[in-house]
N, C-alpha and C positions, 0 to 999 in steps of 0.2 A: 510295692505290691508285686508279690512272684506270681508269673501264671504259667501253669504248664497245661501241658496237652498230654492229656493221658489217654493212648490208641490203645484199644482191645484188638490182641489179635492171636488166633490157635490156629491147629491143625487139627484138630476136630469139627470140623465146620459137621451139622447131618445134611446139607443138602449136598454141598460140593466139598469132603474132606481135600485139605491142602490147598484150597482156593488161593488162598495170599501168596504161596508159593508158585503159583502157577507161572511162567516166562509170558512175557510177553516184548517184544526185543531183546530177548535176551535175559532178560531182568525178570526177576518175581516182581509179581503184581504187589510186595510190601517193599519193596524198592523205589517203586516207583509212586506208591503212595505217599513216601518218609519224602522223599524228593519234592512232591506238592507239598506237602506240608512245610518243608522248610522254608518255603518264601514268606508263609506268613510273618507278618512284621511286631505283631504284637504279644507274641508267647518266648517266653524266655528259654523254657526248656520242652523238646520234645521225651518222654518216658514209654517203652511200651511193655504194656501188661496183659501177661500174659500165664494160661495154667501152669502148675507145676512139676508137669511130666515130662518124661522123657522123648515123647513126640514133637514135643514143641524145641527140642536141640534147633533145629535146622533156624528158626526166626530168630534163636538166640547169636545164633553164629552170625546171620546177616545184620544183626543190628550190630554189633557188636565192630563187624567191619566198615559200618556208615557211621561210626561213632555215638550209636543212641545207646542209653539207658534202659536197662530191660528191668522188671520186676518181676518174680514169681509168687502167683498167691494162688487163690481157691480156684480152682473149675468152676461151678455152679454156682458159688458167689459171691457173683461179679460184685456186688455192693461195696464187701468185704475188701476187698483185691484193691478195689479203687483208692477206699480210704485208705490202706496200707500203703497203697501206691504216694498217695498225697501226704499223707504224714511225713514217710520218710523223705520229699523229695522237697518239702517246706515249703508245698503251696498254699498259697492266699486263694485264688483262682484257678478253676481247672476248666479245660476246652476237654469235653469229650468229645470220641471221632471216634470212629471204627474203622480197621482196615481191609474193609470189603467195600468201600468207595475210592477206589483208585482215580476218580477224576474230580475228587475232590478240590475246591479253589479257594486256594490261599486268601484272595481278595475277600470271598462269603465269608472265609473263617475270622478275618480281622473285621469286620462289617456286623457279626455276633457279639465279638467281644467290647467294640467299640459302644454297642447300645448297653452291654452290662456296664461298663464303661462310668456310661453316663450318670448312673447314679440311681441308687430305690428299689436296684433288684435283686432277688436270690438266686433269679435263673432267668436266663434265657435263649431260647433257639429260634432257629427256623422252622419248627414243622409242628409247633401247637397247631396252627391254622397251616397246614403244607400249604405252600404256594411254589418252592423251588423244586427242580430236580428231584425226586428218590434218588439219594447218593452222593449228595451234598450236607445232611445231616450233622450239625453240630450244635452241639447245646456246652454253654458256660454255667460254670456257678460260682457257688463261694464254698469256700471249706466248712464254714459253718453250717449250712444246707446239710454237704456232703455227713458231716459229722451228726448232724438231728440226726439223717435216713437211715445211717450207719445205727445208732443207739436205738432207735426204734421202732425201725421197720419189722415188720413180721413172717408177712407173705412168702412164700417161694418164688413169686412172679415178681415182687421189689427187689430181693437179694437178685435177681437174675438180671433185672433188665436197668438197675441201678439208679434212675430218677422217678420212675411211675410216684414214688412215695411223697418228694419233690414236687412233683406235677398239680399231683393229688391234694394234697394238704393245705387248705386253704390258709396255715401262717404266713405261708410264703409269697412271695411279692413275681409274678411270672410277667417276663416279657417278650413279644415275635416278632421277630426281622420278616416283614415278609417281601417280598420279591417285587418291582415291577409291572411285572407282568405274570397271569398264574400259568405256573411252568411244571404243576405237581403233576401232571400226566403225563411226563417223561421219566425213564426208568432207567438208572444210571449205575446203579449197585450190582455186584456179583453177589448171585444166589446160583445158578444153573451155568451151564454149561452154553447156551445162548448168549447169555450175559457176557462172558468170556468171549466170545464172537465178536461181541459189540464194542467190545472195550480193545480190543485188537484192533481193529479197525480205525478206533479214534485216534489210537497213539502211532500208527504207519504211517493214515494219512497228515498228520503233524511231525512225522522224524522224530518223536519225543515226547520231553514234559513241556516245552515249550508253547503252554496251550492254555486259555483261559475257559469260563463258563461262557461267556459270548461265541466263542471260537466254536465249541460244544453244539451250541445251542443253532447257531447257523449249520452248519456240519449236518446236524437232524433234521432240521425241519427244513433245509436247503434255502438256499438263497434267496429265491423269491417270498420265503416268509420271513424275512428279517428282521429282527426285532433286535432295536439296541436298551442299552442300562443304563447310557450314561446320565 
């Protein structure tokens, strides 16, 4: 069973254009997300897909020097892009992630795959029921899912946002990793210009990637509210 991880990522962002490009140590903020991602243990290949314009050179060149796998398909849709993405790349299973969660953890993302894993489902994430982080976001499937949404979605709002149709559809068999403890009133994703603030800040005071979602999670809510996972 192949499973990849297929990261949406442009330089058309409309809140924050060039977000993923953004430095932070130095490093684009897609730098440093391909970096968490790489620890995960259970995806074989990481692929990033992304539009097919001349804007997006710059993501192309960085992945390209971290050794990832780039696709180019639709703008608008993403549906589209995905499946193209997974066809050629001969996935069984696909981890969706986006790369405007630069503090994304490796450990949640194999903790996802591990309950598809288990057996019965066509999908599953963290955020049917949010309980983690905003920004921690990942949803697995199967290619066959992927392929139903692909042949018969309809909507503008499925082709765009790639599982709603998946989510939707009661054929399919859905299951949620939820968290410990409910952690969805933390806000961890780049959208604004704040967000970038906050995400600064995590990766100084850590010298790095060097960082889990515990580590995160104390860091915010500070030490006296401490809350472990294990």
């Amino acid at each position: 069973m192949r499973i990849v991880a297929i990261v949406q990522a442009r330089m058309g962002s409309t809140r924050l254009p060039g977000k993923v490009m953004i430095k932070v140590l130095g490093r684009p903020l897609l730098y440093h997300f391909i970096e968490r991602m790489k620890r995960a243990k259970k995806i074989d290949q990481i692929v990033i897909a992304t539009p097919d314009k001349d804007e997006n050179r710059s993501i192309i060149l960085l992945a390209n020097e971290m050794g990832i796998e780039v696709f180019k398909g639709s703008e608008n849709n993403v549906l589209d892009r995905f499946y193209q993405t997974a066809k050629k790349y001969k996935a069984d299973v696909i981890v969706r992630v986006t790369s405007d969660c630069p503090l994304i953890d490796a450990s949640v993302v194999d903790s996802v795959i591990d309950l598809f894993l288990k057996g019965g489902y066509d999908y599953v994430s963290n955020n049917i029921e949010g309980s983690f982080p905003h920004g921690l976001d990942t949803e697995v499937f199967s290619f066959k899912a992927l392929e139903e949404a692909h042949n018969n979605a309809v909507t503008d709002y499925d082709k765009e946002h790639v599982t709603p149709y998946i989510r939707n559809t009661s054929k399919f068999v859905l299951g949620n990793l939820k968290c410990k403890k409910d952690l969805s009133g933390l806000r961890w994703t780049v959208d604004y210009p704040e967000d970038i603030a906050f995400v600064q800040k995590i990766f100084e005071f850590f010298e790095g990637n060097e960082f889990t979602m515990q580590d995160t999670v104390d860091y915010t809510l500070g030490m006296e509210n401490r809350i472990r996972f294990e």
